[in-house]
N, CA, C, O and CB atoms as a CASP TS submission, in Angstrom:
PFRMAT TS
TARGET T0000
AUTHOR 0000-0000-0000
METHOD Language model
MODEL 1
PARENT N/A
ATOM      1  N   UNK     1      -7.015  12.646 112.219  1.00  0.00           N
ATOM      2  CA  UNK     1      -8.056  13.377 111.522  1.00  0.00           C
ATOM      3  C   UNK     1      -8.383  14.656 112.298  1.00  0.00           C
ATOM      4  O   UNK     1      -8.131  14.669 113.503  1.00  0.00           O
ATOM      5  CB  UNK     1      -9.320  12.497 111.343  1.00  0.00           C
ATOM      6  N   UNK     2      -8.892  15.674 111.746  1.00  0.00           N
ATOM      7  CA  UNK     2      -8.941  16.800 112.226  1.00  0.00           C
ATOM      8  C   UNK     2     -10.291  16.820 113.393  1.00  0.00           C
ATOM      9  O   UNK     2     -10.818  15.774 113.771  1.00  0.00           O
ATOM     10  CB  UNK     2      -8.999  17.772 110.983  1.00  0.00           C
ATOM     11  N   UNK     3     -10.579  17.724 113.707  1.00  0.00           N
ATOM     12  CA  UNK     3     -11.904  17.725 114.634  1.00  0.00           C
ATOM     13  C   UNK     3     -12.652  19.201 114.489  1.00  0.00           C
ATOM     14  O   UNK     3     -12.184  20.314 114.729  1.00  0.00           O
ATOM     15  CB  UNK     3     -11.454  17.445 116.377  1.00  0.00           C
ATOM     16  N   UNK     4     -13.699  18.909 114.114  1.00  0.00           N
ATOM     17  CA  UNK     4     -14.366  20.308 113.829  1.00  0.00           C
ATOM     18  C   UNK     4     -15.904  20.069 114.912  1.00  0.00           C
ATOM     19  O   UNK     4     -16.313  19.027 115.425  1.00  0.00           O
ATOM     20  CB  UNK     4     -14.756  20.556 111.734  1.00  0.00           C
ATOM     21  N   UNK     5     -16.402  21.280 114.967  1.00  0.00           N
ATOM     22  CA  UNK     5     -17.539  21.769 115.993  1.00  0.00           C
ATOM     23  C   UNK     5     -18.719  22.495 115.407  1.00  0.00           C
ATOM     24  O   UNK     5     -18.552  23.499 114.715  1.00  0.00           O
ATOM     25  CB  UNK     5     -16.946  22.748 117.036  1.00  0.00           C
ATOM     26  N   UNK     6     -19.842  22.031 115.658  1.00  0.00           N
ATOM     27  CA  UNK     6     -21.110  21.773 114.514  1.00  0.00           C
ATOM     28  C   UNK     6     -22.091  22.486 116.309  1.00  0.00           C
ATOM     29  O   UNK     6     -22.722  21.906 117.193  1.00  0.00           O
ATOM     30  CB  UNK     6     -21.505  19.261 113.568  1.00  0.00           C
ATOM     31  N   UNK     7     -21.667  24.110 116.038  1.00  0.00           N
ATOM     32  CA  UNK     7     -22.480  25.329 116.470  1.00  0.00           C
ATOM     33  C   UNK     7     -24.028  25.279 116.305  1.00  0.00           C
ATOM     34  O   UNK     7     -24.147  24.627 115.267  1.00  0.00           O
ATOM     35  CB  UNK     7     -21.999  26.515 115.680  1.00  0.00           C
ATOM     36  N   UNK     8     -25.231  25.579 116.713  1.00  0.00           N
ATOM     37  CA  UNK     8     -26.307  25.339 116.132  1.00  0.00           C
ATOM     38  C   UNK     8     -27.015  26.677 116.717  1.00  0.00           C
ATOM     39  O   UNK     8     -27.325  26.908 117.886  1.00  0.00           O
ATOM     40  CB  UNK     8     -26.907  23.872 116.423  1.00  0.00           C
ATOM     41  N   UNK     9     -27.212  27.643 115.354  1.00  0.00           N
ATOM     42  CA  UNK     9     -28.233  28.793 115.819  1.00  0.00           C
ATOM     43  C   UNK     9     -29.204  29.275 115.324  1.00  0.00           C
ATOM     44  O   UNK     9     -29.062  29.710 114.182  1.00  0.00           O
ATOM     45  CB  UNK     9     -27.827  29.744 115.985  1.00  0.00           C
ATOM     46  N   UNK    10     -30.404  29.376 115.901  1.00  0.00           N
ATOM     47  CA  UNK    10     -31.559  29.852 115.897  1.00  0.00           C
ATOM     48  C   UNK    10     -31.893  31.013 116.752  1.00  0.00           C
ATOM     49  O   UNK    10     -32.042  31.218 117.956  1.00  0.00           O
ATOM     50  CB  UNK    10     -32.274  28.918 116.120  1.00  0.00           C
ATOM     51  N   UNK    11     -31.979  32.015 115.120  1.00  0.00           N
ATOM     52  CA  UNK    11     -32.372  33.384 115.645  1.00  0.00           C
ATOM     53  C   UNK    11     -31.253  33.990 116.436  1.00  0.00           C
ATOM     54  O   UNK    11     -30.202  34.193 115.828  1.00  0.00           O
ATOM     55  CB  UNK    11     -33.646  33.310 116.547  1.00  0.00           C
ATOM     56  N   UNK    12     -31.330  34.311 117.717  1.00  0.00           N
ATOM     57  CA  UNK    12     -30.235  34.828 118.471  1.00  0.00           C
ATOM     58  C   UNK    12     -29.465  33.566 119.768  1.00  0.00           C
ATOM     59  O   UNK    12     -28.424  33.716 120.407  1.00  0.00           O
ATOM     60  CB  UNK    12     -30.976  36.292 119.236  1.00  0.00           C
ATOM     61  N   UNK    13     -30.251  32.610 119.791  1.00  0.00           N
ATOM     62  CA  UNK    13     -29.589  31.709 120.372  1.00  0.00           C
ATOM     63  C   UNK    13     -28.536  30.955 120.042  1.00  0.00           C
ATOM     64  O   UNK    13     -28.750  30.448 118.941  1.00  0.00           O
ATOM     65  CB  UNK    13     -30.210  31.120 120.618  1.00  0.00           C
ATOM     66  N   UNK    14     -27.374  30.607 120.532  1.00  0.00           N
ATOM     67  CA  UNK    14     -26.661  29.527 119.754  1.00  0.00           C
ATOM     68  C   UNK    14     -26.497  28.607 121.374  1.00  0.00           C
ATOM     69  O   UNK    14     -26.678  28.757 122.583  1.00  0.00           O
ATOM     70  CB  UNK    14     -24.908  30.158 118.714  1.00  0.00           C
ATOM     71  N   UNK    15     -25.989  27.524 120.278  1.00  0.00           N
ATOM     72  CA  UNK    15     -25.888  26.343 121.498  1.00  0.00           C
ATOM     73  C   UNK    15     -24.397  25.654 120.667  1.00  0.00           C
ATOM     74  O   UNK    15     -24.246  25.080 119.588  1.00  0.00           O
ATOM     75  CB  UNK    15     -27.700  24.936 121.654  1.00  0.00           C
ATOM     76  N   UNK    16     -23.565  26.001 121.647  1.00  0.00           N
ATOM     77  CA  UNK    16     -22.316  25.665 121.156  1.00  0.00           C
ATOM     78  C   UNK    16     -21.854  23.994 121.502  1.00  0.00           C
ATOM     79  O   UNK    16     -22.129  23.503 122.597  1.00  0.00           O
ATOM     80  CB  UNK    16     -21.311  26.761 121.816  1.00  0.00           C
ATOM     81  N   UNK    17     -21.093  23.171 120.383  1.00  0.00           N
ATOM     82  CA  UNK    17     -20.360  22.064 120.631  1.00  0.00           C
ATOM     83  C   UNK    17     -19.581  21.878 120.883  1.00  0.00           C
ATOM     84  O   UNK    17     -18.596  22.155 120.200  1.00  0.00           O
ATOM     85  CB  UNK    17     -20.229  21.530 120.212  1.00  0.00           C
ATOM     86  N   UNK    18     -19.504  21.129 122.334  1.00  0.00           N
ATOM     87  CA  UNK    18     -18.182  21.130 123.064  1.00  0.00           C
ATOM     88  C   UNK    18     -17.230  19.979 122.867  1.00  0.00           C
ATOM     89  O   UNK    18     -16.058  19.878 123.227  1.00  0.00           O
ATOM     90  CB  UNK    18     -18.434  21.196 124.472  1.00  0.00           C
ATOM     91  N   UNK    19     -18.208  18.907 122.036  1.00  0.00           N
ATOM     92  CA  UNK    19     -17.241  17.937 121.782  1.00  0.00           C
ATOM     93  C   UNK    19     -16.818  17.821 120.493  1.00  0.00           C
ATOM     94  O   UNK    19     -15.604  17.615 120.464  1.00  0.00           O
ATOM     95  CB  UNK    19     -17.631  16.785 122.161  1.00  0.00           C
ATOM     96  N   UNK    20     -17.270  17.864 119.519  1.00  0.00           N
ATOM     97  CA  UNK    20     -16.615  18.149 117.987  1.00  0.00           C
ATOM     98  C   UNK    20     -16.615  16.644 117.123  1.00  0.00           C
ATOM     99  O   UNK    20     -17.047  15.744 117.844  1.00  0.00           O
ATOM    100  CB  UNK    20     -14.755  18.794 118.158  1.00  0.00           C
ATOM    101  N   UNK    21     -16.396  16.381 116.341  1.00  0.00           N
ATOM    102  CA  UNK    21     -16.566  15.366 115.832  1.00  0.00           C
ATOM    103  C   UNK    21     -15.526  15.014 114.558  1.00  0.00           C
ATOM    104  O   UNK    21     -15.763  15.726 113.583  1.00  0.00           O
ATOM    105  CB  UNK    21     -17.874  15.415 115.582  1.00  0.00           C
ATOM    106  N   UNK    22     -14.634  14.243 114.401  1.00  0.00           N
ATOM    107  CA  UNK    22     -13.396  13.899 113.482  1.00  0.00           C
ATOM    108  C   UNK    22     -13.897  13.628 112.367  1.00  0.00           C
ATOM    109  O   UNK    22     -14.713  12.714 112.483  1.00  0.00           O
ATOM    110  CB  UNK    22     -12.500  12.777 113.859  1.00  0.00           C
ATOM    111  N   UNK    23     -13.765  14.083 111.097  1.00  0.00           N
ATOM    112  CA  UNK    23     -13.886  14.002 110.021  1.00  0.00           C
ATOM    113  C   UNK    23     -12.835  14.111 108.876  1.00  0.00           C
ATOM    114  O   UNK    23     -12.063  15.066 108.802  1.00  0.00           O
ATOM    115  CB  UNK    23     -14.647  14.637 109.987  1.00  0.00           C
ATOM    116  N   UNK    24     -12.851  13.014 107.931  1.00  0.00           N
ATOM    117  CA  UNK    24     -11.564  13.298 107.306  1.00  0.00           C
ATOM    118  C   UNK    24     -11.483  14.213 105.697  1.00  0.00           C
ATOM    119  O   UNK    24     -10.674  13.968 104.802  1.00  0.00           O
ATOM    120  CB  UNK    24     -10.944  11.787 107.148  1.00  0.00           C
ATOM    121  N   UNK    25     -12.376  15.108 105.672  1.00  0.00           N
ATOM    122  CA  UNK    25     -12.277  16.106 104.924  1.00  0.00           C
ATOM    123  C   UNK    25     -13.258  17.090 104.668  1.00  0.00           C
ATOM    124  O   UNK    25     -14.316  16.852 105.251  1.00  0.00           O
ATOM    125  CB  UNK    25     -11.969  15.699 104.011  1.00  0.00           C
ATOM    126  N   UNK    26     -13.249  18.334 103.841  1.00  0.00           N
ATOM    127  CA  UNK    26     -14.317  19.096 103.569  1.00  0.00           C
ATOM    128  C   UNK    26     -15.033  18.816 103.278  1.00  0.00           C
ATOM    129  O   UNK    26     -15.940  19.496 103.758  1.00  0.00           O
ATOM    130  CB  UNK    26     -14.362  19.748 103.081  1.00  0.00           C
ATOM    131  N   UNK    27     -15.554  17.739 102.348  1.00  0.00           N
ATOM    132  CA  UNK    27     -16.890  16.919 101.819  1.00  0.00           C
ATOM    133  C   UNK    27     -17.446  16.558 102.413  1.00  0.00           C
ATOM    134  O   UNK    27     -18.668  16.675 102.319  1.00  0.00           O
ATOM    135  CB  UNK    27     -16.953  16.015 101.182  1.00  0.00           C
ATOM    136  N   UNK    28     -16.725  15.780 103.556  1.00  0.00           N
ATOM    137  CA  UNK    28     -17.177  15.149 104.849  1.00  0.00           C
ATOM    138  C   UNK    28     -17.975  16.115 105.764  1.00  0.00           C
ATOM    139  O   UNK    28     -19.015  15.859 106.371  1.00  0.00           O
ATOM    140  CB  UNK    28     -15.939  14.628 105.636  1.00  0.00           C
ATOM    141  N   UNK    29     -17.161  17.472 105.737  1.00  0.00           N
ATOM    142  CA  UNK    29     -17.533  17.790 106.922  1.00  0.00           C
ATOM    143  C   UNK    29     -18.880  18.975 106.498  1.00  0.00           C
ATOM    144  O   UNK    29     -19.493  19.578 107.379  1.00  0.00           O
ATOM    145  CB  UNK    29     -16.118  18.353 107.832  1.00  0.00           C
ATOM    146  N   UNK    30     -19.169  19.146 105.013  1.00  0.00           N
ATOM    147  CA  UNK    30     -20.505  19.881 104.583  1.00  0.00           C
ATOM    148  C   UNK    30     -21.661  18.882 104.744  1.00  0.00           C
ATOM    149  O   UNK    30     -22.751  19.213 105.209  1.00  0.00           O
ATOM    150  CB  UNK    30     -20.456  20.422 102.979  1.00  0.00           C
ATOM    151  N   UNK    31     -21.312  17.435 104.263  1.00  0.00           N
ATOM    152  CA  UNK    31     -22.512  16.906 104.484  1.00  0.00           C
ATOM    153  C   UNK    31     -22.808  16.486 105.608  1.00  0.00           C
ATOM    154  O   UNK    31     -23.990  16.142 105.607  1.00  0.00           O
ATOM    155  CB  UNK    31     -22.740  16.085 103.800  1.00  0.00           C
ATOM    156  N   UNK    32     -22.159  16.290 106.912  1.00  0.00           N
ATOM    157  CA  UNK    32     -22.186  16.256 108.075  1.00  0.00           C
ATOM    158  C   UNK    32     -23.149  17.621 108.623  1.00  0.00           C
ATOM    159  O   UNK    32     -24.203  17.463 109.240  1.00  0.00           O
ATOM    160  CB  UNK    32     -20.744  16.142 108.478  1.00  0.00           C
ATOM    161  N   UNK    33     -22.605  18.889 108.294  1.00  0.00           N
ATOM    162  CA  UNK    33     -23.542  20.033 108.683  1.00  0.00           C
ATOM    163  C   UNK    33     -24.993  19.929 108.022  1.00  0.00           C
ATOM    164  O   UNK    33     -26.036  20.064 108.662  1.00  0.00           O
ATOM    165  CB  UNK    33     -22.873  21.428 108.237  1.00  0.00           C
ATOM    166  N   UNK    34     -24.913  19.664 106.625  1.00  0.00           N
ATOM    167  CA  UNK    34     -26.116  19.785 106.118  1.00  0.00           C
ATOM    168  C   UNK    34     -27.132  18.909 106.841  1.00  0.00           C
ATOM    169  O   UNK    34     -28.217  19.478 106.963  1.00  0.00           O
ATOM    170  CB  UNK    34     -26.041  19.519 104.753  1.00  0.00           C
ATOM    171  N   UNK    35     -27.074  17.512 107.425  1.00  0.00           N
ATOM    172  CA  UNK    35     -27.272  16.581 107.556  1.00  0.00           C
ATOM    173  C   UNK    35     -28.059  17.095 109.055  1.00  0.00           C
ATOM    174  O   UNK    35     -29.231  17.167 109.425  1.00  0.00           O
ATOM    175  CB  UNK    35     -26.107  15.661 107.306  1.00  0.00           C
ATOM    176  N   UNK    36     -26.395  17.472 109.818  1.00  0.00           N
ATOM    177  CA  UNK    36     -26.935  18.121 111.069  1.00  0.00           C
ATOM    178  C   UNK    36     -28.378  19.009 110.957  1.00  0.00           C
ATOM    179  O   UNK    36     -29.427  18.532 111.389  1.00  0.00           O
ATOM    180  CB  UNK    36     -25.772  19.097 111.573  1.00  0.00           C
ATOM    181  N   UNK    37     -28.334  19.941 110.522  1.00  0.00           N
ATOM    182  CA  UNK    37     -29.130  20.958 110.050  1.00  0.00           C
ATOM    183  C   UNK    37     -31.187  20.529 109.493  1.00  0.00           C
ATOM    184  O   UNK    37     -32.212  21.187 109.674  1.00  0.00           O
ATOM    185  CB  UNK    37     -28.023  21.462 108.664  1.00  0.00           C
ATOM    186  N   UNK    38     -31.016  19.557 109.010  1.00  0.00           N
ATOM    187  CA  UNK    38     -31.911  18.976 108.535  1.00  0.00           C
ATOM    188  C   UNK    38     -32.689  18.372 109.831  1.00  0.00           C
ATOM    189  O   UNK    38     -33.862  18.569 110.147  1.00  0.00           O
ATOM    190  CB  UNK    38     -31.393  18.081 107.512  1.00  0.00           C
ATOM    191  N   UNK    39     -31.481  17.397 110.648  1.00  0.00           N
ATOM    192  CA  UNK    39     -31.894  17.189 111.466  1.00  0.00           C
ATOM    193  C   UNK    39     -32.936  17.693 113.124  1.00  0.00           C
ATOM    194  O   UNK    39     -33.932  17.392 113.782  1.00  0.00           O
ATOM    195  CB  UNK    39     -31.126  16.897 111.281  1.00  0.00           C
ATOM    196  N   UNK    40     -31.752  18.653 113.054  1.00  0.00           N
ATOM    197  CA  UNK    40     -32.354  19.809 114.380  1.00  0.00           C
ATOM    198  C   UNK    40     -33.265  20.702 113.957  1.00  0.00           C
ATOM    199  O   UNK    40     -34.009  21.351 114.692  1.00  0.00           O
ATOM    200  CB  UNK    40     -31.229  20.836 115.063  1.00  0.00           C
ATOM    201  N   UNK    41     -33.227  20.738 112.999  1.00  0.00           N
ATOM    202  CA  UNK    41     -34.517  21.450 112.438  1.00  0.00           C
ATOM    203  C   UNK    41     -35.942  20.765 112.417  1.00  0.00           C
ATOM    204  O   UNK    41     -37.048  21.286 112.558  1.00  0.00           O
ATOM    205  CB  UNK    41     -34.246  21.774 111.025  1.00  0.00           C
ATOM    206  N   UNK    42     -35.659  19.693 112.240  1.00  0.00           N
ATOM    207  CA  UNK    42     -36.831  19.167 112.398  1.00  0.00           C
ATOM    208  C   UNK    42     -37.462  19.431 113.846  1.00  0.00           C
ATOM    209  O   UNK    42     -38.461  20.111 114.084  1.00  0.00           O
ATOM    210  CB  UNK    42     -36.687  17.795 112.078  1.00  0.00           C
ATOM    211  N   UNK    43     -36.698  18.778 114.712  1.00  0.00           N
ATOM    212  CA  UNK    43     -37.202  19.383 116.315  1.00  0.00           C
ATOM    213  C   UNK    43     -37.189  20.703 116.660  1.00  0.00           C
ATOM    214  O   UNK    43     -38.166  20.979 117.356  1.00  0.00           O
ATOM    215  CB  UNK    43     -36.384  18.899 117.432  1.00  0.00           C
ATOM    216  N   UNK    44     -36.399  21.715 116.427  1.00  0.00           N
ATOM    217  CA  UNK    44     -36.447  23.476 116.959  1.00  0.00           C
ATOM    218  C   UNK    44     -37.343  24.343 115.872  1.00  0.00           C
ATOM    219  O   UNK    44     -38.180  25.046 116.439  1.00  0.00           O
ATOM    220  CB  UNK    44     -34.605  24.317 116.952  1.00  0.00           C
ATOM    221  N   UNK    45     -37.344  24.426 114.662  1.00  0.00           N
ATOM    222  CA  UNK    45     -38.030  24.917 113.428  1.00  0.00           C
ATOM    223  C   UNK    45     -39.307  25.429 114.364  1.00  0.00           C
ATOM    224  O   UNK    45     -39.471  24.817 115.419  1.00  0.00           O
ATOM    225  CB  UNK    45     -38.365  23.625 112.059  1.00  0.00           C
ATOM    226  N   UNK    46     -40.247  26.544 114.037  1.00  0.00           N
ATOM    227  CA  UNK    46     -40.992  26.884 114.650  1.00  0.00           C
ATOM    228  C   UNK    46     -42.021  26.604 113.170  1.00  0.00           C
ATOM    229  O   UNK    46     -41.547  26.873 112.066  1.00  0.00           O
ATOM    230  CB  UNK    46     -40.666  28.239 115.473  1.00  0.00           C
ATOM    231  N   UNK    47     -43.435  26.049 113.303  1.00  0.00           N
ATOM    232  CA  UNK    47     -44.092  25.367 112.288  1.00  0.00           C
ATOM    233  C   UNK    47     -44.550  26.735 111.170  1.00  0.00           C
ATOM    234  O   UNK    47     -44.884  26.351 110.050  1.00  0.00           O
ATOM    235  CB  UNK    47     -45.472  24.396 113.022  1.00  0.00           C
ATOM    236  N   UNK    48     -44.581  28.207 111.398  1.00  0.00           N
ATOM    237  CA  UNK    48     -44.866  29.010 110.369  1.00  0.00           C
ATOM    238  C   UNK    48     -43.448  29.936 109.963  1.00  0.00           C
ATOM    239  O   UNK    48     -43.429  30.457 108.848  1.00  0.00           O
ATOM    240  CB  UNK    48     -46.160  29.883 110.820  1.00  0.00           C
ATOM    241  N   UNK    49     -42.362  30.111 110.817  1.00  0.00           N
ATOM    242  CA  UNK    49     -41.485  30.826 110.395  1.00  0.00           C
ATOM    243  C   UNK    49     -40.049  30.642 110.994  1.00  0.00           C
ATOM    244  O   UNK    49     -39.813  31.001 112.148  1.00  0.00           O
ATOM    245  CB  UNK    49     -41.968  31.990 110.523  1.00  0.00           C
ATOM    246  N   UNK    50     -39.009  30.029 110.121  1.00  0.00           N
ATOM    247  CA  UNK    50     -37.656  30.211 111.130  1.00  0.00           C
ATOM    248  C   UNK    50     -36.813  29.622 110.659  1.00  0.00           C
ATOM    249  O   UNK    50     -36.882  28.465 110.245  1.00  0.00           O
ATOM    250  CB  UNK    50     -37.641  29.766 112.513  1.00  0.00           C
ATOM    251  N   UNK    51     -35.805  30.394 110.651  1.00  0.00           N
ATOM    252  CA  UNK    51     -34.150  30.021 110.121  1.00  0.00           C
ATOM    253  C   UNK    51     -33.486  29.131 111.181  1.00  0.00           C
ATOM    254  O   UNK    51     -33.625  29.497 112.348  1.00  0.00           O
ATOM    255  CB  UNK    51     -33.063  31.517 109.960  1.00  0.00           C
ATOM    256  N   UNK    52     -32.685  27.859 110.905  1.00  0.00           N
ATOM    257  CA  UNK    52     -31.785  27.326 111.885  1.00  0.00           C
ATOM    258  C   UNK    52     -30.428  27.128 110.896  1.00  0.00           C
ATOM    259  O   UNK    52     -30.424  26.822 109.703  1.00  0.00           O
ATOM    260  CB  UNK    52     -32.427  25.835 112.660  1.00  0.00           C
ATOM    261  N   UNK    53     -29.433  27.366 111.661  1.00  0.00           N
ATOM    262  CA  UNK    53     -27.892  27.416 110.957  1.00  0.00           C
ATOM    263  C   UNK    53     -26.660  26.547 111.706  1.00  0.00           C
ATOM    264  O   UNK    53     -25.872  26.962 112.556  1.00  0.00           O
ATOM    265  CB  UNK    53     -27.347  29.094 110.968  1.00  0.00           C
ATOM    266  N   UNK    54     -26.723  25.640 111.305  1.00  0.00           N
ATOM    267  CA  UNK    54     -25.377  24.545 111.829  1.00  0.00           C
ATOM    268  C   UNK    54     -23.899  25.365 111.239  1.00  0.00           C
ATOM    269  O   UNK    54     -23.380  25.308 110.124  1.00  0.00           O
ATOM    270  CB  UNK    54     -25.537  22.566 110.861  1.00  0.00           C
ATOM    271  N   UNK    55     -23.426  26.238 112.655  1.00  0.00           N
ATOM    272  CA  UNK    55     -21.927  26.930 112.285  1.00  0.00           C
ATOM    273  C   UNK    55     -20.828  25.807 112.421  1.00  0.00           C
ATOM    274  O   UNK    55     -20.888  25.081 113.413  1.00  0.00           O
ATOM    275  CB  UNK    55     -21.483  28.286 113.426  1.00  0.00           C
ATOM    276  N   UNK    56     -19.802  25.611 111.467  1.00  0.00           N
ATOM    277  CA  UNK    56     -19.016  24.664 111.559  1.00  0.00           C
ATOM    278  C   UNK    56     -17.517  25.330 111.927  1.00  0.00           C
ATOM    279  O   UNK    56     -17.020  26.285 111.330  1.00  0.00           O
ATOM    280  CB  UNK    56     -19.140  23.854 110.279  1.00  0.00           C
ATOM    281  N   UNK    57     -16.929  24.622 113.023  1.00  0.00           N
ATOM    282  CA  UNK    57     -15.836  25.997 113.525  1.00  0.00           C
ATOM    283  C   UNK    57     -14.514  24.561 113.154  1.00  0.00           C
ATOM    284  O   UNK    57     -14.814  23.373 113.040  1.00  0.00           O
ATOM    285  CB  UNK    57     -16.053  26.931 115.985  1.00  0.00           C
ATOM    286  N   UNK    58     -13.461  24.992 113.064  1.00  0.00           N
ATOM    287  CA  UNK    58     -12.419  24.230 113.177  1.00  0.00           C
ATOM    288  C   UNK    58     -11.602  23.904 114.167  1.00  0.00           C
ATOM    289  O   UNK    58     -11.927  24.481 115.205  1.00  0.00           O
ATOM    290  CB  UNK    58     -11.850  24.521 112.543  1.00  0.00           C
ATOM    291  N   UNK    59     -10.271  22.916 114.324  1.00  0.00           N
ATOM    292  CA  UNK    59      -9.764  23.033 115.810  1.00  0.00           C
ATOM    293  C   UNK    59      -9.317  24.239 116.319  1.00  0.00           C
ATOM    294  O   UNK    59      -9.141  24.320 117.535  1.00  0.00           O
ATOM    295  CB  UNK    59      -8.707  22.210 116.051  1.00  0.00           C
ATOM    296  N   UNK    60      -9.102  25.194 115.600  1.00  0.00           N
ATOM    297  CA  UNK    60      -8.482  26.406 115.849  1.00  0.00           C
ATOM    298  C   UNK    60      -9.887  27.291 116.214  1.00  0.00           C
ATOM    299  O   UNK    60      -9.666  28.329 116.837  1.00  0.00           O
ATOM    300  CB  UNK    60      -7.501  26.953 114.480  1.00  0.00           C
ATOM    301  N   UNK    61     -11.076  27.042 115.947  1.00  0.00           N
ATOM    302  CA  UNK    61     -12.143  27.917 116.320  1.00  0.00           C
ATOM    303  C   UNK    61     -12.328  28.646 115.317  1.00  0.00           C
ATOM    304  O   UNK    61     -13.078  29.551 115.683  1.00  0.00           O
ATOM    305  CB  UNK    61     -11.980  28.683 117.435  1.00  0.00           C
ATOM    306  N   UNK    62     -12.090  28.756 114.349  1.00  0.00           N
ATOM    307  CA  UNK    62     -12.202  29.586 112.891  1.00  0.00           C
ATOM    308  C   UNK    62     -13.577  28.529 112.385  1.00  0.00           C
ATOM    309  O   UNK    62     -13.628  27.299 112.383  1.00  0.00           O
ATOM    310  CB  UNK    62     -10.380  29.494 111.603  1.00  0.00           C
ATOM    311  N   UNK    63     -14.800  29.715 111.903  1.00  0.00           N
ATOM    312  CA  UNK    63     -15.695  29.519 111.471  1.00  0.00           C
ATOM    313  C   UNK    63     -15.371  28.944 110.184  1.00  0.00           C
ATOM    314  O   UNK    63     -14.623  29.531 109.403  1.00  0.00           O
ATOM    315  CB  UNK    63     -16.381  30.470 111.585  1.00  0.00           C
ATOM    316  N   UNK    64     -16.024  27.559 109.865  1.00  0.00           N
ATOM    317  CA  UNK    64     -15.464  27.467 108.121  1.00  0.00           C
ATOM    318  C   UNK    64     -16.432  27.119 107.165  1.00  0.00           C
ATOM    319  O   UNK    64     -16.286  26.853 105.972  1.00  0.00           O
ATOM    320  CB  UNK    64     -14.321  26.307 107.812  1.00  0.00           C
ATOM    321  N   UNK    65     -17.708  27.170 108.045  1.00  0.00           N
ATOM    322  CA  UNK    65     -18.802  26.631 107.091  1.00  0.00           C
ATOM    323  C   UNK    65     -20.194  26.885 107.809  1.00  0.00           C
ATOM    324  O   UNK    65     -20.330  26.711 109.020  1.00  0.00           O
ATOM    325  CB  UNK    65     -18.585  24.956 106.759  1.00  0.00           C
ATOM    326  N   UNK    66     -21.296  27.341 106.911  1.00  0.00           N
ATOM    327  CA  UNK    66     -22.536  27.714 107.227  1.00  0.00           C
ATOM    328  C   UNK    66     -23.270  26.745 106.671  1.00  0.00           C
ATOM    329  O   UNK    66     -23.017  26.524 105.487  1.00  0.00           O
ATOM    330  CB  UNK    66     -22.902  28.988 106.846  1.00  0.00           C
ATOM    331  N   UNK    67     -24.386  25.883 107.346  1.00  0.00           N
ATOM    332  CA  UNK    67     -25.631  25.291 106.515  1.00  0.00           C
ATOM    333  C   UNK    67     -27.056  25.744 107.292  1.00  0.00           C
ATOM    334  O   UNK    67     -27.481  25.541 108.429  1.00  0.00           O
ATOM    335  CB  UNK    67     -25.520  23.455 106.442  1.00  0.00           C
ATOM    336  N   UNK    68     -27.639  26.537 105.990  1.00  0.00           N
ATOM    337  CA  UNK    68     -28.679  26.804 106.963  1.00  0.00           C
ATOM    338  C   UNK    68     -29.647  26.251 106.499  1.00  0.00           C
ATOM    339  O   UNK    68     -29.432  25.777 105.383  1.00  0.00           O
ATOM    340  CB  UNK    68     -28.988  28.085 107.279  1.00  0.00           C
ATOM    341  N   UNK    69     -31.274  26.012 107.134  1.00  0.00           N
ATOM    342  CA  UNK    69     -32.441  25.616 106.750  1.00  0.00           C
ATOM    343  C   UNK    69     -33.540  26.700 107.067  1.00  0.00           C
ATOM    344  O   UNK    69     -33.596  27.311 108.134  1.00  0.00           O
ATOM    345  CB  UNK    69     -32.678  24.343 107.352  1.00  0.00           C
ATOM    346  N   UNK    70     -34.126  26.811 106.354  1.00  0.00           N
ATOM    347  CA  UNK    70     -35.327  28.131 106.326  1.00  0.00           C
ATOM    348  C   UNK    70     -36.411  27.458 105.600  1.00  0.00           C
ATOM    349  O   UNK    70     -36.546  26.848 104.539  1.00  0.00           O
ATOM    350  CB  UNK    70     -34.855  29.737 105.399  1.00  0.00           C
ATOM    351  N   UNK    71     -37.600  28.053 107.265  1.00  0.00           N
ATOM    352  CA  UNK    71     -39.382  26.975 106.476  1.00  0.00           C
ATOM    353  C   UNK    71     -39.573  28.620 106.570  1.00  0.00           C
ATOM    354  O   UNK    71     -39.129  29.492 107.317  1.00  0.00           O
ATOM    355  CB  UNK    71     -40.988  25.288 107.804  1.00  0.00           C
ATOM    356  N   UNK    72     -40.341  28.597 105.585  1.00  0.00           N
ATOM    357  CA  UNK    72     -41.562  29.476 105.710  1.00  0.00           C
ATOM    358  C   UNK    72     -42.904  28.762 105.334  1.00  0.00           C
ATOM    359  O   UNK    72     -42.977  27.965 104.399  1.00  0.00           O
ATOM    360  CB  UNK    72     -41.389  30.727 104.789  1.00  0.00           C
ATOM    361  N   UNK    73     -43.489  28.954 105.777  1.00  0.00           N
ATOM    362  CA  UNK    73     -45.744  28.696 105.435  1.00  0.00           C
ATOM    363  C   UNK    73     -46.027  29.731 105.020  1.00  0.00           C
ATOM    364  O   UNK    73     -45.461  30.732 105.460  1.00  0.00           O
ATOM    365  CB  UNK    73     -47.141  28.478 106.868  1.00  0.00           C
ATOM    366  N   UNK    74     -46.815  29.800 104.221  1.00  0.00           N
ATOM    367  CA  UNK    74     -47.370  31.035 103.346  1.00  0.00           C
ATOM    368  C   UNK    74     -48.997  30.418 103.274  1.00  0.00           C
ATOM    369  O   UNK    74     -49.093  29.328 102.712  1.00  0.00           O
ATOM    370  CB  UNK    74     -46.438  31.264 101.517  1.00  0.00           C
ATOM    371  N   UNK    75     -50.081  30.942 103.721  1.00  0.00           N
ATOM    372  CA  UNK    75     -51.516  30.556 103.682  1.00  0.00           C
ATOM    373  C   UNK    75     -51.854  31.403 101.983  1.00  0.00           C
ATOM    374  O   UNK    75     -51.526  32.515 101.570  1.00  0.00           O
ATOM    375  CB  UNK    75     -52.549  31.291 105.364  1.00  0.00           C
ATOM    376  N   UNK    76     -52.554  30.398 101.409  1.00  0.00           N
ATOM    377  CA  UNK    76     -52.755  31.020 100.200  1.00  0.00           C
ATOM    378  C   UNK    76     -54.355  30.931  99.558  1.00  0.00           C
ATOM    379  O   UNK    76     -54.617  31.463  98.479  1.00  0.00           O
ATOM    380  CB  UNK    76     -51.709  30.370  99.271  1.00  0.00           C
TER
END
């Protein structure tokens, strides 16, 4: 099975994956990011404003997939 790498950036930081994780296809490997994404967001998300983006790279290092999550609060 292939092995892809689930990047995680917020704002200008990224925090790269060094170990990668085997998945046996594209379906697999969007809901894996989305999933990711949902997740770390919950802990890094800043509570009134902020984008976080799980980059999904392949074994070759070729970017192949974006999932991002965006809160905004709006006081109304």
């Amino acid at each position: 099975m292939p092995r892809y790498f689930f990047d995680v950036r917020e704002f200008e930081r990224l925090i790269s994956d060094t170990e990668g994780e085997e998945l046996a296809d594209s379906d697999a490997v969007a809901r894996e990011a989305a999933l990711a994404a949902i997740h770390i967001a919950k802990e890094l998300l800043n509570a009134s404003r902020s984008t976080l983006a799980v980059e999904v790279r392949d074994e070759e290092g070729l970017k192949i997939l974006r999932a991002t999550v965006t809160l905004r609060v709006e006081r109304l």
